[in-house]
DONUGU-392483 format. One line per 10 residues: number of its first residue (from 1); for each residue x, y, z of N, C-alpha, C, O. Coordinates in Angstrom, 1 decimal. Layout:
NUM> X:Y:Z:X:Y:Z:X:Y:Z:X:Y:Z  ...;
! end
This chain:
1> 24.9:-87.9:-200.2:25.0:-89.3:-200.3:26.5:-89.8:-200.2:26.7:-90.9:-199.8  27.4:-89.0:-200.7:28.7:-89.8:-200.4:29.4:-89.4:-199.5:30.4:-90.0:-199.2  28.8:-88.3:-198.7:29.6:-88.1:-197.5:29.1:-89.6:-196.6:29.9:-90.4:-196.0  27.4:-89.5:-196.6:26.9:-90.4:-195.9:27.2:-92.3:-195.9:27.3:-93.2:-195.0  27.4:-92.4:-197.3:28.2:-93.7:-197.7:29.5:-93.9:-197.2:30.0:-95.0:-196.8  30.3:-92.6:-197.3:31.9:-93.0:-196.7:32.0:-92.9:-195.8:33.2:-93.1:-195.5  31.1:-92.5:-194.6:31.1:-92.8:-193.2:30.5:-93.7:-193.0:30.7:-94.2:-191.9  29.7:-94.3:-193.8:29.3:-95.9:-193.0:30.5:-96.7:-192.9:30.7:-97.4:-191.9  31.6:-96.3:-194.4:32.8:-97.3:-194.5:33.3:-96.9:-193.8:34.0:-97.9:-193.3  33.7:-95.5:-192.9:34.9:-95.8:-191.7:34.5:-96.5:-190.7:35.2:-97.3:-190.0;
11> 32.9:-96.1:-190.4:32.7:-96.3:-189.0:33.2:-98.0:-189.1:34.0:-98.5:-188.4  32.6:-98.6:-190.1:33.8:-100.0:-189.8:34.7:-100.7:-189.5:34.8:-101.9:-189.3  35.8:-99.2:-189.4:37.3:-99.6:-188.5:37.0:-99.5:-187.0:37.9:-99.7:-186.2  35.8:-99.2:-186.7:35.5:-99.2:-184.8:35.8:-100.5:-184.3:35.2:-101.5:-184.3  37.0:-100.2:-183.7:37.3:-101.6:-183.0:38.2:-102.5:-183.8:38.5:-103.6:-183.3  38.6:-102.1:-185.1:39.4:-102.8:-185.8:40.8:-101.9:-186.4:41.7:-102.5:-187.1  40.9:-100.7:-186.0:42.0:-99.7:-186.3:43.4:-100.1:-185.9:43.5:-100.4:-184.7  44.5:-100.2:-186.5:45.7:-100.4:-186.1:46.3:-100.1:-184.4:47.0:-100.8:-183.6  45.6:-98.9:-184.4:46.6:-97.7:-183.1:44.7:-97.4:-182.6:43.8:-97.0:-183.3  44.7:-97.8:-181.2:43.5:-97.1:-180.4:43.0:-95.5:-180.9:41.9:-95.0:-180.9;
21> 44.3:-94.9:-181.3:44.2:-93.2:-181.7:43.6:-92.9:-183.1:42.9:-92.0:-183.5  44.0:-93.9:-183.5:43.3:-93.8:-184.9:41.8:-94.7:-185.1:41.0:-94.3:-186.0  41.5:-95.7:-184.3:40.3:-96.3:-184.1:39.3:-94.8:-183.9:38.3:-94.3:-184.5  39.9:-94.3:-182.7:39.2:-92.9:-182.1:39.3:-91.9:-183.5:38.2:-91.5:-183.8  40.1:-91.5:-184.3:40.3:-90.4:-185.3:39.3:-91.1:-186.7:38.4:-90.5:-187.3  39.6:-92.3:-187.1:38.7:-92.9:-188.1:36.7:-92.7:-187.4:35.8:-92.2:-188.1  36.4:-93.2:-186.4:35.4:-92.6:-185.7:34.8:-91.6:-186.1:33.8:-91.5:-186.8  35.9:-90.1:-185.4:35.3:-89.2:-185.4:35.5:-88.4:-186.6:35.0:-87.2:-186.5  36.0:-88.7:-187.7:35.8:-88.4:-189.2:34.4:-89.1:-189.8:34.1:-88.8:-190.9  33.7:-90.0:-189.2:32.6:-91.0:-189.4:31.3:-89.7:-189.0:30.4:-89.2:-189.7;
31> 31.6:-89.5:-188.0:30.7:-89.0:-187.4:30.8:-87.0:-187.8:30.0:-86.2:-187.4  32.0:-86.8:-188.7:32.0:-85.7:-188.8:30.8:-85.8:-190.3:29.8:-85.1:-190.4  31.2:-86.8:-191.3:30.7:-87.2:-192.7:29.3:-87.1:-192.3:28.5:-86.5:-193.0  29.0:-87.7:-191.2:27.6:-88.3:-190.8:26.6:-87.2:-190.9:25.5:-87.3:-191.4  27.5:-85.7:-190.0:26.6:-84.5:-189.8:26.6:-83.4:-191.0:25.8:-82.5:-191.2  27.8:-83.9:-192.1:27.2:-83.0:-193.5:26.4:-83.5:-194.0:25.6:-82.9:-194.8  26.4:-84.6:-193.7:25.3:-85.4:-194.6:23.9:-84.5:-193.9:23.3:-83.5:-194.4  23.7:-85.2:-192.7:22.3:-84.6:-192.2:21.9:-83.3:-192.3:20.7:-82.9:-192.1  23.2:-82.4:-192.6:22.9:-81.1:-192.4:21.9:-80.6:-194.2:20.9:-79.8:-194.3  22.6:-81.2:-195.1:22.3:-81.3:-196.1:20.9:-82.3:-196.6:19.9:-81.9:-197.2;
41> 21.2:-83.3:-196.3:19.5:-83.6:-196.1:18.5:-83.2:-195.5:17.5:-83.6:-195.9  18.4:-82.4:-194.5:17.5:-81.9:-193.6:17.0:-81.0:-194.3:15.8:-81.0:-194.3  17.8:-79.7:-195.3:17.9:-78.9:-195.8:17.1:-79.3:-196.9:16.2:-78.6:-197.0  17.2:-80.2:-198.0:16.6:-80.8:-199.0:15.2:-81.2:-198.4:14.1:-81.1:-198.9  15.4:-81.5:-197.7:13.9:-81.8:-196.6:13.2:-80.4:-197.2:12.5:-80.4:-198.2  13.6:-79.4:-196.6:13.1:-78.1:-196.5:12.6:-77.7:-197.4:11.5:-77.2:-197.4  13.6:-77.9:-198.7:13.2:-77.3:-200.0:12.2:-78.3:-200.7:11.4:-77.9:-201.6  12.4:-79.4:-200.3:11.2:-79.9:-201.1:9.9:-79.9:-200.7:9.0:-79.9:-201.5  9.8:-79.9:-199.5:8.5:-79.3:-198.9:7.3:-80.6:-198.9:6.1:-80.4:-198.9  8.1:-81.7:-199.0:6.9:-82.7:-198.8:6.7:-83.3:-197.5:5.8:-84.0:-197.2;
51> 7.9:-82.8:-196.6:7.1:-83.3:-195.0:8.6:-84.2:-194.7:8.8:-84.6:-193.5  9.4:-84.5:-195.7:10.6:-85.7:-195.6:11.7:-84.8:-194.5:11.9:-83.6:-194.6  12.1:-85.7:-193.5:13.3:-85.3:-192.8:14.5:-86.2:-193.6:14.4:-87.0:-194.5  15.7:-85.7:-192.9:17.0:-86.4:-193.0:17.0:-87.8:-193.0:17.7:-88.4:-193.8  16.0:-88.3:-192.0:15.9:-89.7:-191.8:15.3:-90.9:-192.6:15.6:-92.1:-192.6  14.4:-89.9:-193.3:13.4:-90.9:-194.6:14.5:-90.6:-195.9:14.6:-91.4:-196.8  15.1:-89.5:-196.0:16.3:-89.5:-197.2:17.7:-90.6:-196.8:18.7:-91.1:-197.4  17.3:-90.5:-196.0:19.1:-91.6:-194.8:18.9:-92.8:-195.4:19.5:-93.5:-196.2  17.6:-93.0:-194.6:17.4:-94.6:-194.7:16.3:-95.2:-195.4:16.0:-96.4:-195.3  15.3:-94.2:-196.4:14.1:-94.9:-196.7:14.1:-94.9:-198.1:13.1:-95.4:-198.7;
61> 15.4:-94.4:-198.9:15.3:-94.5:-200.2:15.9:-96.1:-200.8:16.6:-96.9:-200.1  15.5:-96.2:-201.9:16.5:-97.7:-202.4:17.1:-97.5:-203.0:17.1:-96.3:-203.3  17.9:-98.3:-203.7:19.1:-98.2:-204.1:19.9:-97.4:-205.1:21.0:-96.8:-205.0  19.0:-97.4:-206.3:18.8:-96.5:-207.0:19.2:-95.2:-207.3:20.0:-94.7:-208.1  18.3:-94.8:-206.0:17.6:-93.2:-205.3:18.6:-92.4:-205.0:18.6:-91.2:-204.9  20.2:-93.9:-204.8:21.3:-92.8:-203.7:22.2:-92.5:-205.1:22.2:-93.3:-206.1  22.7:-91.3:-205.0:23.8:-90.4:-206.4:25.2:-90.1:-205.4:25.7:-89.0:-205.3  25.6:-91.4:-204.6:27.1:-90.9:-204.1:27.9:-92.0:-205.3:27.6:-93.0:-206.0  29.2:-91.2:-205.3:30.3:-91.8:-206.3:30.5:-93.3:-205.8:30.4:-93.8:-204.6  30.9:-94.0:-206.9:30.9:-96.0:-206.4:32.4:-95.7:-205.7:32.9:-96.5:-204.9;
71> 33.0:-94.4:-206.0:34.7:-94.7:-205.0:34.2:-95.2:-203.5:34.3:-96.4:-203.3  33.8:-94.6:-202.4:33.0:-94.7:-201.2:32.1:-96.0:-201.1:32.1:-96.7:-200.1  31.6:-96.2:-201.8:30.7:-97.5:-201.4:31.7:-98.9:-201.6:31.3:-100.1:-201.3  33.2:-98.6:-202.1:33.8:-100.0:-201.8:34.2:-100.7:-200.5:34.5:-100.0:-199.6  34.2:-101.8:-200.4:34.8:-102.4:-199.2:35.8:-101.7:-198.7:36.7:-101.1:-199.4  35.7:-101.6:-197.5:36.8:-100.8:-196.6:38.1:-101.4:-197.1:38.9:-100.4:-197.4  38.9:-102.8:-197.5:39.8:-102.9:-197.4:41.4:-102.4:-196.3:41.4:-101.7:-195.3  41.8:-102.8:-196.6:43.0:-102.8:-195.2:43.1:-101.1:-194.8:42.3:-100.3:-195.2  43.8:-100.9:-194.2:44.3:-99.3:-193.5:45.2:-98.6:-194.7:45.3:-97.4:-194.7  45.7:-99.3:-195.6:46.4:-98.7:-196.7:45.1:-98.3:-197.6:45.0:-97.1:-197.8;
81> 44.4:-98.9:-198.0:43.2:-98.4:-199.1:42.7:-97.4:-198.1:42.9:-96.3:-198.5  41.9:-97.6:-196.7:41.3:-96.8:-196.3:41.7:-95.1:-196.4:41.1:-94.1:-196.8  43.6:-95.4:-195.5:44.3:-94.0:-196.0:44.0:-93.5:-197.2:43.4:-92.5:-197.4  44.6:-94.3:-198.3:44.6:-93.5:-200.1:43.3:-92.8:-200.2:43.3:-91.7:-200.6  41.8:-93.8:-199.7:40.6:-93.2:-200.4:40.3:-92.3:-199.5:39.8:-91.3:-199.9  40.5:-92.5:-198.2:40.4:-90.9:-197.5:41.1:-89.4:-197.9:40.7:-88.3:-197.8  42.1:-89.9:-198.3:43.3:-88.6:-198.7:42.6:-88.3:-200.2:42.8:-87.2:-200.6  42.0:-89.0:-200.9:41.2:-88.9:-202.5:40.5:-87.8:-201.6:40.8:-86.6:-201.5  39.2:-88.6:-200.8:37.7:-88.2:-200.9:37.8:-86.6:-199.8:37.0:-85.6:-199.7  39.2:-86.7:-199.2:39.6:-85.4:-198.1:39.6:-84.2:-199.0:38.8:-83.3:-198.7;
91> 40.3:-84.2:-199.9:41.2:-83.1:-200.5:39.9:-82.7:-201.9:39.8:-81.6:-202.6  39.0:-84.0:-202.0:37.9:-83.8:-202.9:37.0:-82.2:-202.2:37.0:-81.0:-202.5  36.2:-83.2:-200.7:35.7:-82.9:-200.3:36.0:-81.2:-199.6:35.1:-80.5:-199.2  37.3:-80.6:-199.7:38.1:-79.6:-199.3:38.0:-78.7:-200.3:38.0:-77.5:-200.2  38.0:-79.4:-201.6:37.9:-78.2:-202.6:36.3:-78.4:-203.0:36.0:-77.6:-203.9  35.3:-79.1:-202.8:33.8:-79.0:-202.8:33.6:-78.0:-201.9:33.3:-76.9:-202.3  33.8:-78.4:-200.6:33.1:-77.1:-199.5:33.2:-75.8:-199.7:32.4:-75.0:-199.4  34.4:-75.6:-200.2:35.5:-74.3:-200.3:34.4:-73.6:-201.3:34.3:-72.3:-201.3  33.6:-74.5:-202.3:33.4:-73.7:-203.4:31.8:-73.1:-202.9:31.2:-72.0:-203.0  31.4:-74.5:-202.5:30.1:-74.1:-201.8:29.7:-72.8:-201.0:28.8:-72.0:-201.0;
101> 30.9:-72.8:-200.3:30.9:-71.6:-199.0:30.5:-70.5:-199.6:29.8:-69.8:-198.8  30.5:-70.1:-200.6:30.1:-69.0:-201.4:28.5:-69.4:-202.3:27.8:-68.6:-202.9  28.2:-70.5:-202.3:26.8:-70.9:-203.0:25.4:-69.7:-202.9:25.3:-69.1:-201.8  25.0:-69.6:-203.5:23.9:-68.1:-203.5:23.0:-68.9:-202.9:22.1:-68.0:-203.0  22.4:-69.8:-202.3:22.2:-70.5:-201.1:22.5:-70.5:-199.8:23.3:-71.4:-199.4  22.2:-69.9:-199.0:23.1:-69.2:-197.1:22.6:-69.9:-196.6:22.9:-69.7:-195.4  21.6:-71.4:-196.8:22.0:-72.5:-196.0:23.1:-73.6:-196.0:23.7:-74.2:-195.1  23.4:-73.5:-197.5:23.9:-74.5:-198.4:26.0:-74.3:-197.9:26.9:-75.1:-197.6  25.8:-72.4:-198.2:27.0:-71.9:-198.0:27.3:-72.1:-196.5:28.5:-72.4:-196.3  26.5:-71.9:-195.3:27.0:-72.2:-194.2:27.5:-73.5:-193.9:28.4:-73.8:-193.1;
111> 26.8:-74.3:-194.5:26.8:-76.1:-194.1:28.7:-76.1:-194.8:29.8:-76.2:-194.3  28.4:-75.8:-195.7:29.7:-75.4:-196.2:31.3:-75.0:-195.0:32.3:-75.7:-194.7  30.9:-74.0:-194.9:31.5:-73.2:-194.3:32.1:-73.7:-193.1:33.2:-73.4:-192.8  31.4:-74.7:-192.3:31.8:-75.8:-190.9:32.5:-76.6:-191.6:33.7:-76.8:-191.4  31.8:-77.4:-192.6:32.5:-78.5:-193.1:33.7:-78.4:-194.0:34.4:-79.4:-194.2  33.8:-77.4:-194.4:35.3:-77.3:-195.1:36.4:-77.4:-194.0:37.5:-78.0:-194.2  36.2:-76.8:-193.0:37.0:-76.9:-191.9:37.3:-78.9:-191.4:38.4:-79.2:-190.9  36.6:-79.5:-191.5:36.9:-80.9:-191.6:37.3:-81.8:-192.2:37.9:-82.7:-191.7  36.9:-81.8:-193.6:37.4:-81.6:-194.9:39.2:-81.3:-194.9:40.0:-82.1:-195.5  39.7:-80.1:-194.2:40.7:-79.9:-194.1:41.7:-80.9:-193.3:42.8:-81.4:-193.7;
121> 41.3:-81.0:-192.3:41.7:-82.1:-191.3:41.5:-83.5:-191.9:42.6:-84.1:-192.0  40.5:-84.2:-192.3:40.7:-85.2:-192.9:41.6:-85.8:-194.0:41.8:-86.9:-194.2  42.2:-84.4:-194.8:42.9:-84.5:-196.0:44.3:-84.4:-195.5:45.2:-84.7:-196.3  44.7:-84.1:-194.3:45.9:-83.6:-193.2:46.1:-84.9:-192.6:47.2:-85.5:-192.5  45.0:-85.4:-192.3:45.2:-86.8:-191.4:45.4:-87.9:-192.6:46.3:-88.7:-192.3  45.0:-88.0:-193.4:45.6:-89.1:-194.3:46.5:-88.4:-195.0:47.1:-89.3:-195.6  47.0:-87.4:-195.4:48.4:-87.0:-196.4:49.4:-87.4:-195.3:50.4:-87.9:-195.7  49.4:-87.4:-194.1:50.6:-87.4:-192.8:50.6:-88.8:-192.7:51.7:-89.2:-192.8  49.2:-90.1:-192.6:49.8:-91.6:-193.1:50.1:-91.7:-194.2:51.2:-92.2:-194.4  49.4:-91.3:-195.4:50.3:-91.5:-196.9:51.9:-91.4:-196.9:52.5:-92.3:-197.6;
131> 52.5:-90.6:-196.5:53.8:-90.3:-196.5:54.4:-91.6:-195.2:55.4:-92.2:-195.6  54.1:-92.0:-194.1:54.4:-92.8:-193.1:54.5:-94.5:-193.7:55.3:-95.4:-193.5  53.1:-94.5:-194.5:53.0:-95.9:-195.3:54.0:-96.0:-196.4:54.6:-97.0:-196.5  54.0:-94.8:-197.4:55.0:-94.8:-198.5:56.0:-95.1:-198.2:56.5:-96.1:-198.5  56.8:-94.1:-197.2:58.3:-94.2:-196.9:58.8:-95.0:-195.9:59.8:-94.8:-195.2  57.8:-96.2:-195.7:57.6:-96.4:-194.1:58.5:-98.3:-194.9:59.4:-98.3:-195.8  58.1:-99.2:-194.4:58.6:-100.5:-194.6:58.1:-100.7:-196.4:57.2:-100.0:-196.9  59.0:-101.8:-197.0:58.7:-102.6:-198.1:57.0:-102.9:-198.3:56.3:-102.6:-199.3  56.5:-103.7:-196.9:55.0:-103.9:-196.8:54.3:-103.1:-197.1:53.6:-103.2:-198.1  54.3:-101.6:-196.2:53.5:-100.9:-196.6:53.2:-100.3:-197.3:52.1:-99.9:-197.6;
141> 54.6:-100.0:-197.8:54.6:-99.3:-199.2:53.8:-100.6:-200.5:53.1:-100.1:-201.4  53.9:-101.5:-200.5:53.5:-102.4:-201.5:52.0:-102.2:-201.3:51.4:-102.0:-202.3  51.3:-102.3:-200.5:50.0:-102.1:-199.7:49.2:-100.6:-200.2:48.0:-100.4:-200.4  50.2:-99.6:-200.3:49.5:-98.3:-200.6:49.4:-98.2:-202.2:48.6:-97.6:-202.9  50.8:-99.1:-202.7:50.6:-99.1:-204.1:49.6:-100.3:-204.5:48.6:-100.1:-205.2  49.8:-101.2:-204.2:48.2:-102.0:-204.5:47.0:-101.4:-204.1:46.0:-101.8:-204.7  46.9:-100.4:-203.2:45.6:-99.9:-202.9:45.3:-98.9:-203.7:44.1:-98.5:-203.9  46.3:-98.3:-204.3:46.1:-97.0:-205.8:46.0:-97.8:-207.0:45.3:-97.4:-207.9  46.6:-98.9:-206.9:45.4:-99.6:-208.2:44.4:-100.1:-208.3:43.9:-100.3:-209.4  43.8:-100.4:-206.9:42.6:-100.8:-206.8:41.8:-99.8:-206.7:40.6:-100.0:-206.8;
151> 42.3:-98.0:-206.5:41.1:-97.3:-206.2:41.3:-96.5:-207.3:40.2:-96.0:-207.7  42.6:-96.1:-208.2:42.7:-94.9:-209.4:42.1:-94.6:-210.1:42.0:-93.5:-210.5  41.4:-95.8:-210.5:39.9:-96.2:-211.8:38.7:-95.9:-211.6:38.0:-95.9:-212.6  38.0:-95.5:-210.0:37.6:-94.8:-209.5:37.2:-93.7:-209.2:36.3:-93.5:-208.4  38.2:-92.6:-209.9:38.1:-91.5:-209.0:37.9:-90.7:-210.8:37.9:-89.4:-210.7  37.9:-91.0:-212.0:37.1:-90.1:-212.8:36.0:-89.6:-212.7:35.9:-88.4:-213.1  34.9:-90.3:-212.1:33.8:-90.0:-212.0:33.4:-89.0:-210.8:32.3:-88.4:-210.7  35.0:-88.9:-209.8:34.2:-87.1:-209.3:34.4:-86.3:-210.0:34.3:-85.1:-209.6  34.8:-86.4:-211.2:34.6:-85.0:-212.1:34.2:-85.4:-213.3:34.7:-85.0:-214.3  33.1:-86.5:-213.2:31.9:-86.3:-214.2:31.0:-85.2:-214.0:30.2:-85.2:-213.0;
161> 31.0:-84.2:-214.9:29.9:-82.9:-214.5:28.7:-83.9:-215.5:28.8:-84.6:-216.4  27.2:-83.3:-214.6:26.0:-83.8:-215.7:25.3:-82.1:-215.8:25.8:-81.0:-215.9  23.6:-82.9:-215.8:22.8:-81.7:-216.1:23.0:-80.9:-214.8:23.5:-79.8:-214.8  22.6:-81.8:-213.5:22.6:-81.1:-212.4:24.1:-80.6:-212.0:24.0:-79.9:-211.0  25.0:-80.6:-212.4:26.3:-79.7:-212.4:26.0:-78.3:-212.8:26.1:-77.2:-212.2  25.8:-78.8:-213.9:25.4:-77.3:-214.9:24.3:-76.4:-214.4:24.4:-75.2:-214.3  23.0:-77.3:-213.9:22.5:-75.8:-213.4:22.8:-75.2:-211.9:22.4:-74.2:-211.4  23.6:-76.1:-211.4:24.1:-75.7:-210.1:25.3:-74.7:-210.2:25.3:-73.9:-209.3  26.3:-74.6:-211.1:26.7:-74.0:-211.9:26.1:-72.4:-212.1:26.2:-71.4:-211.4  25.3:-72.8:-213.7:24.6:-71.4:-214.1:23.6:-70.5:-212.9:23.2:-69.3:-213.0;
171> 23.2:-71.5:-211.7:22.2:-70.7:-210.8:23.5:-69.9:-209.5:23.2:-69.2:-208.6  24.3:-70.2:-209.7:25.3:-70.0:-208.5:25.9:-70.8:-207.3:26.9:-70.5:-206.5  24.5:-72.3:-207.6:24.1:-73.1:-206.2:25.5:-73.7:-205.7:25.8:-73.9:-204.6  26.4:-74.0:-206.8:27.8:-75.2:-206.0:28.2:-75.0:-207.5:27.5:-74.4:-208.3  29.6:-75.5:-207.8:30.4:-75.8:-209.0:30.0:-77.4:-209.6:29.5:-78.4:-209.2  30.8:-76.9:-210.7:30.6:-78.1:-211.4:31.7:-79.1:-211.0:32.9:-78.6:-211.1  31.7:-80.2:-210.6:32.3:-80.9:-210.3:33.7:-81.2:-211.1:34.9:-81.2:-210.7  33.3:-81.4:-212.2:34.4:-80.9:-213.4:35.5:-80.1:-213.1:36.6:-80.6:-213.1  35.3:-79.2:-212.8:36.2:-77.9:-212.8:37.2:-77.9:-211.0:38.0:-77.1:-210.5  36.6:-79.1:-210.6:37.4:-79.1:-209.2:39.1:-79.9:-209.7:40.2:-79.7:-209.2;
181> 38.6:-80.7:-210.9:39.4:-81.6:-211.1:41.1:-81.0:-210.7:41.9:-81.3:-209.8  41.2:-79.9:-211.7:43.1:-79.5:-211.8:43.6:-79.2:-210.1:44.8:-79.4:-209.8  42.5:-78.7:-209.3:43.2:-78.5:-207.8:43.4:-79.7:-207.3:44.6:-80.0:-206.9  42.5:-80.6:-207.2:42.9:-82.2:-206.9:43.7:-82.8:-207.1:44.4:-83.5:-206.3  43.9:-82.7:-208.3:45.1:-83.4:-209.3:46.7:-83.0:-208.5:47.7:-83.6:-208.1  46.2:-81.3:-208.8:47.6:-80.4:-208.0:47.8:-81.1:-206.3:48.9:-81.6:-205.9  46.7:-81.0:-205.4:46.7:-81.9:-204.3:47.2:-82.9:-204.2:48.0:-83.0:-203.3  46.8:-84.0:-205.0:47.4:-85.2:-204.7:48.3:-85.7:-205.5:48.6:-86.9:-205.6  48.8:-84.9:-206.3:50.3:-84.8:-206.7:51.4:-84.6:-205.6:52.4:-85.2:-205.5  50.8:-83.5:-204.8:52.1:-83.4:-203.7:51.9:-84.1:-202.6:52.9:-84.2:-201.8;
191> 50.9:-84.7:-202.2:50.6:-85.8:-201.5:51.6:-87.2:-201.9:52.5:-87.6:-201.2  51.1:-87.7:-203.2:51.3:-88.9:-203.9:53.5:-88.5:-203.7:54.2:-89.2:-202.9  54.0:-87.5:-204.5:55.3:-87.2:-204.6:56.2:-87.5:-202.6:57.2:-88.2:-202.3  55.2:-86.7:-201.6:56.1:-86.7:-200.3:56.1:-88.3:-200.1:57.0:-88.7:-199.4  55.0:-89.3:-200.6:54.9:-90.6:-200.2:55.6:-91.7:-200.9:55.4:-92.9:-200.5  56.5:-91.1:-202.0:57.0:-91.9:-202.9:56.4:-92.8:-203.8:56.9:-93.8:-204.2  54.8:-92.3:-204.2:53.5:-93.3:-204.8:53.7:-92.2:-205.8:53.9:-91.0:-205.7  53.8:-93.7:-207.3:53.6:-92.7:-208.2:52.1:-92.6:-209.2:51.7:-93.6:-209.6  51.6:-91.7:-209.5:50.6:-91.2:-210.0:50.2:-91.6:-211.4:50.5:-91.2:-212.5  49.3:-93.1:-210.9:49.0:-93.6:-212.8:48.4:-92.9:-213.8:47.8:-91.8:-213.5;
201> 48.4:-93.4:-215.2:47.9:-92.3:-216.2:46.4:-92.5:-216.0:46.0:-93.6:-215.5  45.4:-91.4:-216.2:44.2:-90.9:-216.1:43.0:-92.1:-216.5:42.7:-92.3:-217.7  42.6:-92.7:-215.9:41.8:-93.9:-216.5:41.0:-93.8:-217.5:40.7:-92.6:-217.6  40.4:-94.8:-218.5:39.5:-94.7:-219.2:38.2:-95.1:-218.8:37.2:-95.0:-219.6  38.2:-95.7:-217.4:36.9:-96.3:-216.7:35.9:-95.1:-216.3:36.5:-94.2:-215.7  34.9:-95.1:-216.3:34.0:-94.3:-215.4:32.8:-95.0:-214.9:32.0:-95.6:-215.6  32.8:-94.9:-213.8:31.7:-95.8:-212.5:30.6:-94.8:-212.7:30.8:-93.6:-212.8  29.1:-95.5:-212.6:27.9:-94.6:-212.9:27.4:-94.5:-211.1:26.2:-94.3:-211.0  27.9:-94.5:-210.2:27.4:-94.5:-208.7:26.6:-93.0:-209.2:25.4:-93.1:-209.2  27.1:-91.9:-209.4:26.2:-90.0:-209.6:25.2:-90.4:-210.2:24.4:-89.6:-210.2;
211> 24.7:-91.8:-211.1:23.5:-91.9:-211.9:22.9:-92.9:-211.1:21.8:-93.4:-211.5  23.5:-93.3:-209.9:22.1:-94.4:-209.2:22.4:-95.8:-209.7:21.8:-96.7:-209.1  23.3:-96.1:-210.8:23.7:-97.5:-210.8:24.9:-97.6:-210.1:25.7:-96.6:-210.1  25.0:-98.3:-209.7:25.8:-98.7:-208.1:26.8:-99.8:-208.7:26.7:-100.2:-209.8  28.2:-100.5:-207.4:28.1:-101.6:-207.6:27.8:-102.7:-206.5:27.3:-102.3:-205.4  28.0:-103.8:-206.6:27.6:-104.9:-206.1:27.4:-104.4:-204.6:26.4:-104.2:-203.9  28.4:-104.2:-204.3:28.5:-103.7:-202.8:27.3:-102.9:-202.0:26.6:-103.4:-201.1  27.1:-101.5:-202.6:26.1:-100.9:-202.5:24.5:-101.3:-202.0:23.7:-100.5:-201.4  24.1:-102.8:-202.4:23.0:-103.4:-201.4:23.5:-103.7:-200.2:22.9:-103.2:-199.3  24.5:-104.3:-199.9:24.9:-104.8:-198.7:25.4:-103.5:-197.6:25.7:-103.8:-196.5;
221> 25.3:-102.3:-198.0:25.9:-101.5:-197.5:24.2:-100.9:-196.6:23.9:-100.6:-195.4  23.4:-100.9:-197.9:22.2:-100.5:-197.4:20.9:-101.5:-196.2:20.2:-101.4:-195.3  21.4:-102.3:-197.0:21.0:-103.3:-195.7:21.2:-103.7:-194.7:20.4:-104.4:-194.1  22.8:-103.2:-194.1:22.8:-103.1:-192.8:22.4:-101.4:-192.4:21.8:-101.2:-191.3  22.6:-100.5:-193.0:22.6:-99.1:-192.6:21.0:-98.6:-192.7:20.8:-97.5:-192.1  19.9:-99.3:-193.3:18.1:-98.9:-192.9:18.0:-100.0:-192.0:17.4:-99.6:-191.0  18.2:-101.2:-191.9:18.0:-102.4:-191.4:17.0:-102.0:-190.1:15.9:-102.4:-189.9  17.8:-100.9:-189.1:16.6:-100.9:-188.3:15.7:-100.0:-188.1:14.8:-100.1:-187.3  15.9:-98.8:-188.8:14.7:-97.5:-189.5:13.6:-99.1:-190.0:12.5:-99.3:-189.4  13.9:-99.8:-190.9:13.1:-100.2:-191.8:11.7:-101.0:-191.0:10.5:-100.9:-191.0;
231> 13.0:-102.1:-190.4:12.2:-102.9:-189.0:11.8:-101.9:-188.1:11.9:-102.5:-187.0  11.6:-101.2:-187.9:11.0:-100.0:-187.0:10.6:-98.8:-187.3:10.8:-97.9:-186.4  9.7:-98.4:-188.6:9.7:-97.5:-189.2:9.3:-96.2:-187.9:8.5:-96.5:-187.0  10.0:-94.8:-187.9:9.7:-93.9:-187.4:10.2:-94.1:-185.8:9.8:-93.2:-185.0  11.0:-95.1:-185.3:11.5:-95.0:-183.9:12.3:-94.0:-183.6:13.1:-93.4:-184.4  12.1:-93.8:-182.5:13.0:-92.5:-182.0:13.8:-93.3:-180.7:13.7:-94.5:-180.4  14.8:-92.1:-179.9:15.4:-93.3:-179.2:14.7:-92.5:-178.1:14.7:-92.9:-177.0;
! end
């Protein structure tokens, strides 16, 4: 769900990207998010065994139903937020797959295994603007530091571990989310330091998006993205 949510928010910059190159690079990081997602839903399909594809988990659940972090489901906001929360959700998503790749799961671990490799590249392609926007004009730098205050309060909650941590955890299936935290930290410390952005203290907020309460945003996100699964239940193209 949050790979699938933060590719709805890039595909947004289609047509609205600073640089034609990055309109094309924001894209095809959309469409990379888009195929972990389905690869992992399809797979949940499998194991639950009630007949559900990728498509009825994509678009037929409500609101509720979805457990991606509220970081992702915020408004895209300008190319400076977009950069920061990519370079967050990159270097997240880089040390999740990493851990996966080994899951006692050999579907779970291969989906893994592709996607860590993008994961890498996404966390490469925003640490290389992080440092361009930091060290770059007055503007932009002002722009990346208002965009780390608007996103820093956000990002406790990828390392809220719950139940489903733990027995993903104790069964072998993925790590606890928790325990990703100190490589992250170590990541976007040397990220945050080459960019001259400095690293606020640890918030005391935590957003419940992993428990299904959402924010505001979150309907509007879903009602354009089932909008026409819903008006057309079961279309194919």
């Amino acid at each position: 769900d949050t790979a699938l949510v933060l590719a709805q928010r890039l595909a947004e910059w289609t047509g609205h990207a600073p640089q034609l190159e990055e309109d094309i690079a924001l894209g095809n990081m959309a469409l990379d998010l888009v195929g972990q997602s389905r690869a992992m839903l399809t797979h949940a399909g499998f194991l639950e065994g009630a007949g559900h594809d990728e498509d009825d988990f994509a678009f037929l659940r409500d609101e509720r139903d979805y457990l991606n972090v509220t970081l992702v489901e915020l408004p895209r906001g300008d190319f400076a937020f977009t950069v920061l929360r990519n370079a967050m959700m990159g270097t997240f998503f880089l040390h999740l797959w990493g851990r996966l790749s080994t899951s006692t799961d050999p579907e779970v671990a291969a989906i893994a295994g592709k996607a860590v490799k993008d994961a890498r590249y996404h966390q490469q392609h925003a640490a290389d603007w992080m440092v361009r926007l930091g060290q770059g004009t007055q503007e932009s730098n002002r722009r990346l530091n208002q965009a780390m205050a608007d996103l820093w309060h956000y990002c406790a909650e990828l390392f809220a571990s719950d139940t489903v941590d733990e027995q993903a955890h104790a069964t072998g299936l993925g790590p606890r989310w928790g325990d990703l935290k100190d490589v992250w930290m170590r990541d976007m410390n040397e990220i945050l330091d080459a960019s001259g952005i400095a690293m606020p203290a640890e918030a005391k907020f935590l957003s419940t998006g992993k428990r299904g309460v959402h924010s505001e945003h979150m309907g509007f996100i879903l009602a354009e993205m089932q909008h026409l699964q819903r008006a057309y239940p079961g279309g194919t193209w």
